[in-house]
mmCIF entry with sequence, helices, sheets and N, C-alpha, C, O atoms, coordinates in Angstrom:
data_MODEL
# 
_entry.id   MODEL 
# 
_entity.id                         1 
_entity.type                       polymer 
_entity.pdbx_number_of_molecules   1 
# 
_entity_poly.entity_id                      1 
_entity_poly.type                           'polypeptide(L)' 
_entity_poly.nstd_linkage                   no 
_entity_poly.nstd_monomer                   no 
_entity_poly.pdbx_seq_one_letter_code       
;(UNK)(UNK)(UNK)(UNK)(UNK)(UNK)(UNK)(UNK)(UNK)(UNK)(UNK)(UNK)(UNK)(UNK)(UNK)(UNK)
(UNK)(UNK)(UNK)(UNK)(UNK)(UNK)(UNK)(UNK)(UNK)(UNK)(UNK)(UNK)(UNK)(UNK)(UNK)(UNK)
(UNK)(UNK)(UNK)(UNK)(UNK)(UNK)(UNK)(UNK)(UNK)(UNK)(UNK)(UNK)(UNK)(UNK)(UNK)(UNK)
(UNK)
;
_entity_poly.pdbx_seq_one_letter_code_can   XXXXXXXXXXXXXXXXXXXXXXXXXXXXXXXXXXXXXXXXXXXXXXXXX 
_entity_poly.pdbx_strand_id                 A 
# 
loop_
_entity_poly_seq.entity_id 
_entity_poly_seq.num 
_entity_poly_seq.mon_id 
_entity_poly_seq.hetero 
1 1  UNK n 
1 2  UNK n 
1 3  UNK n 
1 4  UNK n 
1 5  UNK n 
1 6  UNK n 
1 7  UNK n 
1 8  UNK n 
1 9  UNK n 
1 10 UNK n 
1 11 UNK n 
1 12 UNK n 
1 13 UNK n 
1 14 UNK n 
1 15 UNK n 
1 16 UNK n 
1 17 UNK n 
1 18 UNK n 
1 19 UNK n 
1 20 UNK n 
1 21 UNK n 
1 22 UNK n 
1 23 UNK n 
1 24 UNK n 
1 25 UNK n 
1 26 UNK n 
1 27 UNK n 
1 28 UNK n 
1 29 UNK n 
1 30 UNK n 
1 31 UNK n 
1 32 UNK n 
1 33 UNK n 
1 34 UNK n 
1 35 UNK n 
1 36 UNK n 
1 37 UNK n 
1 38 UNK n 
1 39 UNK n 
1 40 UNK n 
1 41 UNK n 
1 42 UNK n 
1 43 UNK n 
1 44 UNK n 
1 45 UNK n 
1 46 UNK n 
1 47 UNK n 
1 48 UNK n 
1 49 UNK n 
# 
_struct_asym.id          A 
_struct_asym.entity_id   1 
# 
loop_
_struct_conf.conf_type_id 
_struct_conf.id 
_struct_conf.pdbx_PDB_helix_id 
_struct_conf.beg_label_comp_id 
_struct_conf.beg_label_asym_id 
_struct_conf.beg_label_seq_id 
_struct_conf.pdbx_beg_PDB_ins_code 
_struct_conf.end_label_comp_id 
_struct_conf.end_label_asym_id 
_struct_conf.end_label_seq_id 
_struct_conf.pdbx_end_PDB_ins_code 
_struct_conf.beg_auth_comp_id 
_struct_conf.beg_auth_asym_id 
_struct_conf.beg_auth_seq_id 
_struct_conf.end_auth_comp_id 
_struct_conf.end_auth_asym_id 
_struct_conf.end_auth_seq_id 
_struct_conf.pdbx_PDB_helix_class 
_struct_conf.details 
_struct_conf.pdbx_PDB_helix_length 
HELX_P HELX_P1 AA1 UNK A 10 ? UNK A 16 ? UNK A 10 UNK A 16 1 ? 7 
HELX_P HELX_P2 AA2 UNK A 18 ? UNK A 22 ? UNK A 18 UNK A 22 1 ? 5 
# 
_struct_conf_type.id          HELX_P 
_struct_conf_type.criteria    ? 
_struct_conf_type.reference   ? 
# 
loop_
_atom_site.group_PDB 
_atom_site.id 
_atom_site.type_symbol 
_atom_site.label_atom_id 
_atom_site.label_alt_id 
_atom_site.label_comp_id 
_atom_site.label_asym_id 
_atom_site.label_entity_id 
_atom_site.label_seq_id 
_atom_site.pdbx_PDB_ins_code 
_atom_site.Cartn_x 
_atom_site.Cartn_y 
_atom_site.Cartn_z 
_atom_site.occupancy 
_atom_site.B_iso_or_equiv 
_atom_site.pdbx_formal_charge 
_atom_site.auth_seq_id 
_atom_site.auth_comp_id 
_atom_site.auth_asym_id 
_atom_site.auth_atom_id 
_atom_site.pdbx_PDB_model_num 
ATOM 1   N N  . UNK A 1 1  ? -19.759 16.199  2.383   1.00 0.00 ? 1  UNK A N  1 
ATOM 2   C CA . UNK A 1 1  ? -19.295 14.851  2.122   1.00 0.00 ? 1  UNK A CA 1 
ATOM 3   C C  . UNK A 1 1  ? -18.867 14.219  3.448   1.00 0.00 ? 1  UNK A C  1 
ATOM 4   O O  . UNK A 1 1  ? -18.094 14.757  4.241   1.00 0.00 ? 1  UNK A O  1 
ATOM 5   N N  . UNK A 1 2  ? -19.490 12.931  3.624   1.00 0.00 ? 2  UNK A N  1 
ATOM 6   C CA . UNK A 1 2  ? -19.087 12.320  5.030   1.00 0.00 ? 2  UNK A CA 1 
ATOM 7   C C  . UNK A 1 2  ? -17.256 11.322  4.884   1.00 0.00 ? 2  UNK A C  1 
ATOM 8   O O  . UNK A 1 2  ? -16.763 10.392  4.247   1.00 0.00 ? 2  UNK A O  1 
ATOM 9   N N  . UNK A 1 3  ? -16.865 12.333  5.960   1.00 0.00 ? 3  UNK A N  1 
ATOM 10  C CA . UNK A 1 3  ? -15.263 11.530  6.486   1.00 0.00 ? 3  UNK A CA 1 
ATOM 11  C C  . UNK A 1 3  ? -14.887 10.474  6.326   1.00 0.00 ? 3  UNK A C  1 
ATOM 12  O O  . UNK A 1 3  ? -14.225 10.317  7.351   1.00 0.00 ? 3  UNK A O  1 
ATOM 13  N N  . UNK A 1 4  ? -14.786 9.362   5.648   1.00 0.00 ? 4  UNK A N  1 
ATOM 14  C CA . UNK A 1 4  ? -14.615 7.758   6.166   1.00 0.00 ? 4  UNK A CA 1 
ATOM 15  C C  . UNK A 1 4  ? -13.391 7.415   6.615   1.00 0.00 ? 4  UNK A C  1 
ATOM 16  O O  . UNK A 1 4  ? -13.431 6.350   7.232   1.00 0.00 ? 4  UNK A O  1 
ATOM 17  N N  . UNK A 1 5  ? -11.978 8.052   6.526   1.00 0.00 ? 5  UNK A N  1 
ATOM 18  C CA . UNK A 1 5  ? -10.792 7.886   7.172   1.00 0.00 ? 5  UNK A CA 1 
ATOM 19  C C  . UNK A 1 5  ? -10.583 9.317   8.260   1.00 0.00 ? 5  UNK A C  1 
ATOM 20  O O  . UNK A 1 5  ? -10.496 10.530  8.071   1.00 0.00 ? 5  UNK A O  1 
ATOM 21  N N  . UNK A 1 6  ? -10.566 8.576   9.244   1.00 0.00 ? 6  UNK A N  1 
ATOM 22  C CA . UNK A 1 6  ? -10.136 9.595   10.255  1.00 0.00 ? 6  UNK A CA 1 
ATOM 23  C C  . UNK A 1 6  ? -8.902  9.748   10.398  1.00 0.00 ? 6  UNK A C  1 
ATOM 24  O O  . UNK A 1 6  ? -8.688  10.803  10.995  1.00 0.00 ? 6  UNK A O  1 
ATOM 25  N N  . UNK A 1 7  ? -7.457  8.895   9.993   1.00 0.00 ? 7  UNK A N  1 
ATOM 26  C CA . UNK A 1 7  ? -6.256  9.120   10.257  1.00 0.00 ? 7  UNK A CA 1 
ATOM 27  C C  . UNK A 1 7  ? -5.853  9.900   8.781   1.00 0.00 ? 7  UNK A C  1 
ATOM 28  O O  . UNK A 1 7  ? -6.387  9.646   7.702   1.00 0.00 ? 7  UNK A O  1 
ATOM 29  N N  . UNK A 1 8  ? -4.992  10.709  8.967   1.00 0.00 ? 8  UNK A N  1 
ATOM 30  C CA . UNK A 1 8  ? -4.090  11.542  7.896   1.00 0.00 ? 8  UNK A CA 1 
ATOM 31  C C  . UNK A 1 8  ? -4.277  10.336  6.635   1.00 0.00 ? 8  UNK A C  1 
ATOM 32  O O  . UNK A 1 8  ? -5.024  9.363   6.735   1.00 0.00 ? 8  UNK A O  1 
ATOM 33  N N  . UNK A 1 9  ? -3.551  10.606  5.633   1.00 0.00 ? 9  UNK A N  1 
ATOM 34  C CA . UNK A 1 9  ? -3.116  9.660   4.621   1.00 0.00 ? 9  UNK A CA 1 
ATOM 35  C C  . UNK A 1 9  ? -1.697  9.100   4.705   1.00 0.00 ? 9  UNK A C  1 
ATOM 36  O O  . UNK A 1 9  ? -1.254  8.063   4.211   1.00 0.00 ? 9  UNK A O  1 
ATOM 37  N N  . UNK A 1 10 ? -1.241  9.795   5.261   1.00 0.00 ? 10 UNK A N  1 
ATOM 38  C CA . UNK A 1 10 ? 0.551   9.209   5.768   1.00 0.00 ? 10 UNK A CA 1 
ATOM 39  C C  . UNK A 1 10 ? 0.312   8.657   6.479   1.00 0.00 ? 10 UNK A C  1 
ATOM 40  O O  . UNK A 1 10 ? 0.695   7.509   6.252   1.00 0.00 ? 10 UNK A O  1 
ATOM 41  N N  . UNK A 1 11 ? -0.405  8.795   7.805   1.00 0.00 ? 11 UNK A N  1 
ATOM 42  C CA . UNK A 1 11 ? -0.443  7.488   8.394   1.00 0.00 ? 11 UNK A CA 1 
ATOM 43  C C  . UNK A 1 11 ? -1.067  6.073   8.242   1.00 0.00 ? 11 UNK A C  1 
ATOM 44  O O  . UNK A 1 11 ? -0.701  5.008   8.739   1.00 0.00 ? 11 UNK A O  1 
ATOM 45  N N  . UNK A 1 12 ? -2.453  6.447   7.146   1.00 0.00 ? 12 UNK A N  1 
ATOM 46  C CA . UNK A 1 12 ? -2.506  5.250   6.576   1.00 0.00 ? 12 UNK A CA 1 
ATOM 47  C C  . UNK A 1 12 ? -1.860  4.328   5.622   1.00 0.00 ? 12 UNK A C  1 
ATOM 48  O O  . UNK A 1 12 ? -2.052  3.114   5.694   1.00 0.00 ? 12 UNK A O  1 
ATOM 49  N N  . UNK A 1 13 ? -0.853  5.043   4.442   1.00 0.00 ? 13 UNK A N  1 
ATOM 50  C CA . UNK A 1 13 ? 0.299   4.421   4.021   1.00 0.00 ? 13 UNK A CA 1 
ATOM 51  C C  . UNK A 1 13 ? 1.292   3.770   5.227   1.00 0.00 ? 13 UNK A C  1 
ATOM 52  O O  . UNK A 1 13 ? 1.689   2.622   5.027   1.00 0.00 ? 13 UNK A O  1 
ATOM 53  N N  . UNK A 1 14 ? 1.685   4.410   6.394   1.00 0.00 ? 14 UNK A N  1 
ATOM 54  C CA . UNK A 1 14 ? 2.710   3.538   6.829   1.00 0.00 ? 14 UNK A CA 1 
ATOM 55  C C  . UNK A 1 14 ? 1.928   2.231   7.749   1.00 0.00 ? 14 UNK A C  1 
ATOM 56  O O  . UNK A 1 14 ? 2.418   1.108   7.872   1.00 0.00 ? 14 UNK A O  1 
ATOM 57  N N  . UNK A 1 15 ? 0.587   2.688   8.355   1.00 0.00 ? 15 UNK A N  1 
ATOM 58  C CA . UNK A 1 15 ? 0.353   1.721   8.960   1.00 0.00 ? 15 UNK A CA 1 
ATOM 59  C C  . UNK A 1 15 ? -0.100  0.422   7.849   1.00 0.00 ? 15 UNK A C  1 
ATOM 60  O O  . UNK A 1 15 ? -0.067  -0.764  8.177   1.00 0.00 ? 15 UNK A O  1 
ATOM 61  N N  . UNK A 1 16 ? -0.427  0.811   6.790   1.00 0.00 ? 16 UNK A N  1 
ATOM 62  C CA . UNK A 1 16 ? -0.796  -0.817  5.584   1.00 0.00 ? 16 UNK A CA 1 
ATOM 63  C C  . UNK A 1 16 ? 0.307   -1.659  5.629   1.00 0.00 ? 16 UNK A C  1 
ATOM 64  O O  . UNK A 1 16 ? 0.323   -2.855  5.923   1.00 0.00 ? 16 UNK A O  1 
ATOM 65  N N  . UNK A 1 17 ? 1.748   -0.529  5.133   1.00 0.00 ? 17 UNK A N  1 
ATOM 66  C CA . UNK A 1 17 ? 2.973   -1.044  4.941   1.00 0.00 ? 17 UNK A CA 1 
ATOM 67  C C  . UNK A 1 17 ? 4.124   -1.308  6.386   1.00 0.00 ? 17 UNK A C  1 
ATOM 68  O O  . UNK A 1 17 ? 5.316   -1.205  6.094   1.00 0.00 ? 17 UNK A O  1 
ATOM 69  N N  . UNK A 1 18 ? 3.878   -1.550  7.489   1.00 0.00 ? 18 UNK A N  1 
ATOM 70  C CA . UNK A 1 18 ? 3.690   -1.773  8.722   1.00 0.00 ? 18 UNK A CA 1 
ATOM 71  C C  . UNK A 1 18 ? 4.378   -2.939  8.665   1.00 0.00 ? 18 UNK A C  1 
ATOM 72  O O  . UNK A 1 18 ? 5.565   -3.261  8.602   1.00 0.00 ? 18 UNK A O  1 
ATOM 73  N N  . UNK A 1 19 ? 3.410   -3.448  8.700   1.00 0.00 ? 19 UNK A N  1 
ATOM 74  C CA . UNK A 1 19 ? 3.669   -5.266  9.054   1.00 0.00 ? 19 UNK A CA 1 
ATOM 75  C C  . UNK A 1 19 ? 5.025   -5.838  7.944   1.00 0.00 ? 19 UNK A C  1 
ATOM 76  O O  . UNK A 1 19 ? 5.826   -6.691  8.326   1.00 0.00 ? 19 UNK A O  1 
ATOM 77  N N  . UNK A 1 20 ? 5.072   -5.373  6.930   1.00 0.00 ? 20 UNK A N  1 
ATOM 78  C CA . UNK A 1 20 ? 5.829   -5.446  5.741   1.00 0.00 ? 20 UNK A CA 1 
ATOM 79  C C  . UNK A 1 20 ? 7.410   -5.322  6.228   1.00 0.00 ? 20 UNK A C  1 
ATOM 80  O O  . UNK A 1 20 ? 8.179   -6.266  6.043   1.00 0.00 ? 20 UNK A O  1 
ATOM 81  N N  . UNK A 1 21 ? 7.841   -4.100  6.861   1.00 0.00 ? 21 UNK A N  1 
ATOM 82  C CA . UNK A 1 21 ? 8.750   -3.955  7.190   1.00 0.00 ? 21 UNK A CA 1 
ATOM 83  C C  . UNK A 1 21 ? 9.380   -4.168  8.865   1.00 0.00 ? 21 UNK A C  1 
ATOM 84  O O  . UNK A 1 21 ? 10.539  -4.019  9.254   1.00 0.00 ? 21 UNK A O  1 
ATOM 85  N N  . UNK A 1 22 ? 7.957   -4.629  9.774   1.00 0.00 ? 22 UNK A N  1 
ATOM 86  C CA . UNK A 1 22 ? 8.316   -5.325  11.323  1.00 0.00 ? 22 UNK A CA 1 
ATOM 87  C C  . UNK A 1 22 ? 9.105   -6.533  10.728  1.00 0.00 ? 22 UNK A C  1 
ATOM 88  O O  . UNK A 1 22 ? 10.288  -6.821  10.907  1.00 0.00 ? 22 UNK A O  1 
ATOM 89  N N  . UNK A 1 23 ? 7.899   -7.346  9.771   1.00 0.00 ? 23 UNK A N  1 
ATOM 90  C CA . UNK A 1 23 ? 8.252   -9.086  9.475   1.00 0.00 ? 23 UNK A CA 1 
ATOM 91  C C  . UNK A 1 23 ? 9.817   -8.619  8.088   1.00 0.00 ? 23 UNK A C  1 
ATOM 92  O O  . UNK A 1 23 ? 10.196  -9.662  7.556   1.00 0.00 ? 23 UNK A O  1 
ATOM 93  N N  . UNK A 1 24 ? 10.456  -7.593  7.663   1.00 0.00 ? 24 UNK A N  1 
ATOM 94  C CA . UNK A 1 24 ? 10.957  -7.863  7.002   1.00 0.00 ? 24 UNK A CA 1 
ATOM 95  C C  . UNK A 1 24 ? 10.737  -8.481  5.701   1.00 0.00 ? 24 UNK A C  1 
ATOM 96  O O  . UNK A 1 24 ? 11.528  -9.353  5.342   1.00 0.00 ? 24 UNK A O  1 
ATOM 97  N N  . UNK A 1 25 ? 9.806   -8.157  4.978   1.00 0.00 ? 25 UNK A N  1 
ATOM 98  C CA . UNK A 1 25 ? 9.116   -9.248  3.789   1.00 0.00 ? 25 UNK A CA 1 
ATOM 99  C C  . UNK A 1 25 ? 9.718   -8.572  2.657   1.00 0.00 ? 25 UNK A C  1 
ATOM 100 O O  . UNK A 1 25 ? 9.780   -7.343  2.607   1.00 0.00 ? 25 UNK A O  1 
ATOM 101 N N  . UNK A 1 26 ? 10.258  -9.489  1.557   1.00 0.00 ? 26 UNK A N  1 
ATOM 102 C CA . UNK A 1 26 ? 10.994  -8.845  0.405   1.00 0.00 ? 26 UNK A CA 1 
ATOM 103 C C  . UNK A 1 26 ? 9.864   -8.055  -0.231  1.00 0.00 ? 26 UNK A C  1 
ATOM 104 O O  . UNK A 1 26 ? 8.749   -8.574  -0.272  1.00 0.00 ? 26 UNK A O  1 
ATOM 105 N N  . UNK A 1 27 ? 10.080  -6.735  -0.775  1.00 0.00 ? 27 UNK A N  1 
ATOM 106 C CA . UNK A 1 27 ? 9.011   -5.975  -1.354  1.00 0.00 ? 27 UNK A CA 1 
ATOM 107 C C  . UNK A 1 27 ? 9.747   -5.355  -2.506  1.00 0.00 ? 27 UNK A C  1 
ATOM 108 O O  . UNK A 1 27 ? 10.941  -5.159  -2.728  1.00 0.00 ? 27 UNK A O  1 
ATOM 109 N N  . UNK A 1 28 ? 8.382   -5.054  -3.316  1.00 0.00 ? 28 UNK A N  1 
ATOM 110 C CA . UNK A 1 28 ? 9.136   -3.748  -4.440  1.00 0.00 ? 28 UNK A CA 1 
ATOM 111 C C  . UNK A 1 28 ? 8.193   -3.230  -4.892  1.00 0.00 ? 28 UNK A C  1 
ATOM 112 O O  . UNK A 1 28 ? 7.129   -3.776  -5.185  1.00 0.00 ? 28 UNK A O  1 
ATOM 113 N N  . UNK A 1 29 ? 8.593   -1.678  -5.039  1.00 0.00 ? 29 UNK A N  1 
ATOM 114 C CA . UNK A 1 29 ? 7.588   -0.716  -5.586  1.00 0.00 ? 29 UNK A CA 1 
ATOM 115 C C  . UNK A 1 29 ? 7.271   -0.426  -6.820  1.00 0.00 ? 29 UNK A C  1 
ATOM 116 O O  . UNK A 1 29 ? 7.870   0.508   -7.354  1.00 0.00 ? 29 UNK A O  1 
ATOM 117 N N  . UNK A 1 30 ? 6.435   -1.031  -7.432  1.00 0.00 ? 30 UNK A N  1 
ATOM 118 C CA . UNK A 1 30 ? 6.137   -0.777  -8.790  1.00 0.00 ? 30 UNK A CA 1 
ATOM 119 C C  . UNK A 1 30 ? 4.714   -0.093  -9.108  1.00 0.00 ? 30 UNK A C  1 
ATOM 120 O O  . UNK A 1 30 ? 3.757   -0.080  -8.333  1.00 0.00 ? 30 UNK A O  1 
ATOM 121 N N  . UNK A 1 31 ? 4.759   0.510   -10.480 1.00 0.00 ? 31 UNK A N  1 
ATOM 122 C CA . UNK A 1 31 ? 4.110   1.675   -10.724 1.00 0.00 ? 31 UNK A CA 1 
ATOM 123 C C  . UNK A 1 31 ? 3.126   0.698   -12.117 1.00 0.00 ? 31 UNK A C  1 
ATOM 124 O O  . UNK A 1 31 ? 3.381   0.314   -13.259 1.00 0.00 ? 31 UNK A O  1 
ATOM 125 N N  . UNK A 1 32 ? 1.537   0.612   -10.855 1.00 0.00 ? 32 UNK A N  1 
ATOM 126 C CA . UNK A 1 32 ? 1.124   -0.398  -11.325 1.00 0.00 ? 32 UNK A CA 1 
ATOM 127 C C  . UNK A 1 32 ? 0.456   0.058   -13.151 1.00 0.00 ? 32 UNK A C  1 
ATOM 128 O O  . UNK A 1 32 ? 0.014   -0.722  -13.995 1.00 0.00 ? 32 UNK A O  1 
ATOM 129 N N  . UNK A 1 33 ? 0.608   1.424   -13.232 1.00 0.00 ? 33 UNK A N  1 
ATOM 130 C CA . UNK A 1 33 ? -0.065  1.678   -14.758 1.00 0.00 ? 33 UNK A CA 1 
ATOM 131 C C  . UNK A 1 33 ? 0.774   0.977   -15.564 1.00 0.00 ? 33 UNK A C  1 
ATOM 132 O O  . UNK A 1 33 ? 0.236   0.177   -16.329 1.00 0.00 ? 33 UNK A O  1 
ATOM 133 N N  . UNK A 1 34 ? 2.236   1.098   -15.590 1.00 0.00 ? 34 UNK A N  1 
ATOM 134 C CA . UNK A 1 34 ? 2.708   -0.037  -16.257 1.00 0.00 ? 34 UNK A CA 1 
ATOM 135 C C  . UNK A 1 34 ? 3.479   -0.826  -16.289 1.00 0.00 ? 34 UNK A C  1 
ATOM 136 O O  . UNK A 1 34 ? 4.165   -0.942  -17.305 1.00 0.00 ? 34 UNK A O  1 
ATOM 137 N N  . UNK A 1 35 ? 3.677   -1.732  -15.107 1.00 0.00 ? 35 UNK A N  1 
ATOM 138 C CA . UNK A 1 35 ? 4.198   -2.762  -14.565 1.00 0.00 ? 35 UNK A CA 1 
ATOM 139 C C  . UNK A 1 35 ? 2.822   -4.358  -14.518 1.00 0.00 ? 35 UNK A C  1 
ATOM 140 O O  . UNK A 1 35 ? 1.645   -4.363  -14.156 1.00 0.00 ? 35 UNK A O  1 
ATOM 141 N N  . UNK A 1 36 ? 3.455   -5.158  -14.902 1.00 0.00 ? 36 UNK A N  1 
ATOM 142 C CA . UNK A 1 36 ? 2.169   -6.492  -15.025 1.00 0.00 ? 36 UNK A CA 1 
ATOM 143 C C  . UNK A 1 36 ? 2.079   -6.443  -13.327 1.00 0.00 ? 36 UNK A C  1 
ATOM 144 O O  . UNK A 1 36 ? 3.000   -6.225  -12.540 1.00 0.00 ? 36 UNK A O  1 
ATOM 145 N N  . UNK A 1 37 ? 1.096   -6.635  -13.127 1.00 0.00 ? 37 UNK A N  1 
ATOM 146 C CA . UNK A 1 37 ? 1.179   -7.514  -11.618 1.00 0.00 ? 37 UNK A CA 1 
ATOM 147 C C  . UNK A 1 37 ? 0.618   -8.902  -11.107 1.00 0.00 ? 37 UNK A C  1 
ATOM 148 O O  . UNK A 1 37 ? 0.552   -9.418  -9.991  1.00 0.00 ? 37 UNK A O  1 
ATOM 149 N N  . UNK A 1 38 ? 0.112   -9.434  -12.818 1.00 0.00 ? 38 UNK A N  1 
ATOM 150 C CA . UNK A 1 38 ? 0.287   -10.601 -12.475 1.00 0.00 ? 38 UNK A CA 1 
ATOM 151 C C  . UNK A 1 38 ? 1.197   -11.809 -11.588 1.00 0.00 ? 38 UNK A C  1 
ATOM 152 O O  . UNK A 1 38 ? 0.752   -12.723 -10.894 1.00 0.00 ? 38 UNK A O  1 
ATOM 153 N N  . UNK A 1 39 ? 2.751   -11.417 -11.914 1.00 0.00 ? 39 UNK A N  1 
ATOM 154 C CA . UNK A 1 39 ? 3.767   -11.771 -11.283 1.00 0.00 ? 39 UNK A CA 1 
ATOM 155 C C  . UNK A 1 39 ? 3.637   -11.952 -9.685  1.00 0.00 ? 39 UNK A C  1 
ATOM 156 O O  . UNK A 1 39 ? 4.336   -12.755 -9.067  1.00 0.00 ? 39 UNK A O  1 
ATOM 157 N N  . UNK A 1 40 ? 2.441   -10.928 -8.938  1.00 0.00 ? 40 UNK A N  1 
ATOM 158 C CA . UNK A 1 40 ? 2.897   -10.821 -7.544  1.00 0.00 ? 40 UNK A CA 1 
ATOM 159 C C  . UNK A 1 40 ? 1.567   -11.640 -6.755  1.00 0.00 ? 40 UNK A C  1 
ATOM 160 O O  . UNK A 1 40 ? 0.562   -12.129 -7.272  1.00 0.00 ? 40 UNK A O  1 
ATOM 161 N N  . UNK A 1 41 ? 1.939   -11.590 -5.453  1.00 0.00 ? 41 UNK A N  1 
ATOM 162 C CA . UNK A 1 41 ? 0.562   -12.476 -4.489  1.00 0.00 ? 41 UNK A CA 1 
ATOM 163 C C  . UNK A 1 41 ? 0.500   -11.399 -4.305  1.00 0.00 ? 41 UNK A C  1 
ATOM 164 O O  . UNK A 1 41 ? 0.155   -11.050 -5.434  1.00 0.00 ? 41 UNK A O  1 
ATOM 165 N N  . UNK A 1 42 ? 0.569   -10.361 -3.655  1.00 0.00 ? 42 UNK A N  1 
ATOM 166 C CA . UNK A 1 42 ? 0.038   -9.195  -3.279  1.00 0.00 ? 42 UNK A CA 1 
ATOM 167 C C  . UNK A 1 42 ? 0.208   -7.608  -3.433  1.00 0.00 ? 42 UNK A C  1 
ATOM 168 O O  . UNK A 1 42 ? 1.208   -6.917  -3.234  1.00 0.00 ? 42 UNK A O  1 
ATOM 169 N N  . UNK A 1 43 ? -0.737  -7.342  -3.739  1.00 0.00 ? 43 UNK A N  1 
ATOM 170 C CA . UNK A 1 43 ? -0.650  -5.773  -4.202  1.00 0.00 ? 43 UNK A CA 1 
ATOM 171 C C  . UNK A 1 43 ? -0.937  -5.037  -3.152  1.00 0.00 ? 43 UNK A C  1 
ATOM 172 O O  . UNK A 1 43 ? -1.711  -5.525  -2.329  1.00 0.00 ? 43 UNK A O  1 
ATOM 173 N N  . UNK A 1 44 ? -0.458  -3.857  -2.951  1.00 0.00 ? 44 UNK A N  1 
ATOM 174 C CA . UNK A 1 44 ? -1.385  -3.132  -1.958  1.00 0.00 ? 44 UNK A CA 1 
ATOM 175 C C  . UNK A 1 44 ? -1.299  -1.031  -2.482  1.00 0.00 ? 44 UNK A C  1 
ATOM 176 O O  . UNK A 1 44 ? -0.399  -0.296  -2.888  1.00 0.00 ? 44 UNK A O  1 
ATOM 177 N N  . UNK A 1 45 ? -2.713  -0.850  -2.163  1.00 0.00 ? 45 UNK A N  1 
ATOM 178 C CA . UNK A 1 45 ? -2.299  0.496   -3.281  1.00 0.00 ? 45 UNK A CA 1 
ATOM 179 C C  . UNK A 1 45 ? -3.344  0.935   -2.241  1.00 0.00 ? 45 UNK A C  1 
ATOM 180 O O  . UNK A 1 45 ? -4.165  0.312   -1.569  1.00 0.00 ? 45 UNK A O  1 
ATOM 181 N N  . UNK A 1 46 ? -2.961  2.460   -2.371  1.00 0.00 ? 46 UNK A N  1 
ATOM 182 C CA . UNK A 1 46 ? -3.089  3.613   -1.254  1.00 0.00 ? 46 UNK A CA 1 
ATOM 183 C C  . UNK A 1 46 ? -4.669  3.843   -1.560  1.00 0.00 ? 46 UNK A C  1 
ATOM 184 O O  . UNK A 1 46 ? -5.110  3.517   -2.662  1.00 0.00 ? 46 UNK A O  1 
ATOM 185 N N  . UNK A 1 47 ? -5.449  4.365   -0.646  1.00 0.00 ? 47 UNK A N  1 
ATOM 186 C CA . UNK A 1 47 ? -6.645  4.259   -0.772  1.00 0.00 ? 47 UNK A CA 1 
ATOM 187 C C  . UNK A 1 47 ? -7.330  5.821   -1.808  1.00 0.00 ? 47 UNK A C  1 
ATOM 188 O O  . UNK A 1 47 ? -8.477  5.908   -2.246  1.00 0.00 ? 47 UNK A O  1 
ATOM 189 N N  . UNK A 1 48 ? -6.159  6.927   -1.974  1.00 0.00 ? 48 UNK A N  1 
ATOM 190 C CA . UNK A 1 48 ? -5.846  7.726   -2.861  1.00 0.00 ? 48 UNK A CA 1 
ATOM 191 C C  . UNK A 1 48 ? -6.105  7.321   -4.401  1.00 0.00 ? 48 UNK A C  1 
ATOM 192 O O  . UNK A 1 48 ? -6.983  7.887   -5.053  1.00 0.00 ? 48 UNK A O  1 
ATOM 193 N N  . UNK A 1 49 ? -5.219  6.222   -4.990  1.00 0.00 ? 49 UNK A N  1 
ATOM 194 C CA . UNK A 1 49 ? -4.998  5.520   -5.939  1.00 0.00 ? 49 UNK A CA 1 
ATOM 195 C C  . UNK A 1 49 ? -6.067  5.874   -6.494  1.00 0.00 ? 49 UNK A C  1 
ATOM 196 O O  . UNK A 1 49 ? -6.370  5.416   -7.596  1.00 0.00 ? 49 UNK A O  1 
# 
């Protein structure tokens, strides 16, 4: 099976969520099987997921 992420998976979780916590942006972790997420502009889910 060919590689397509060369960095760990921890480092791709912190580098997504990165910018999130430089700029300070209000966030919250919800557990999208059953939480709506209509409510939000942006989702962001681990490439695991």
């Amino acid at each position: 099976m060919q590689e397509y992420f060369k960095t760990s998976y921890p480092d791709q979780a912190k580098a997504a969520l990165a910018p999130l916590f430089v700029d300070n942006i209000d966030t919250a972790v919800i557990d999208i099987g059953h939480d709506a997420i209509d409510r939000y502009k942006l989702v962001i889910l681990p490439s695991a997921y």
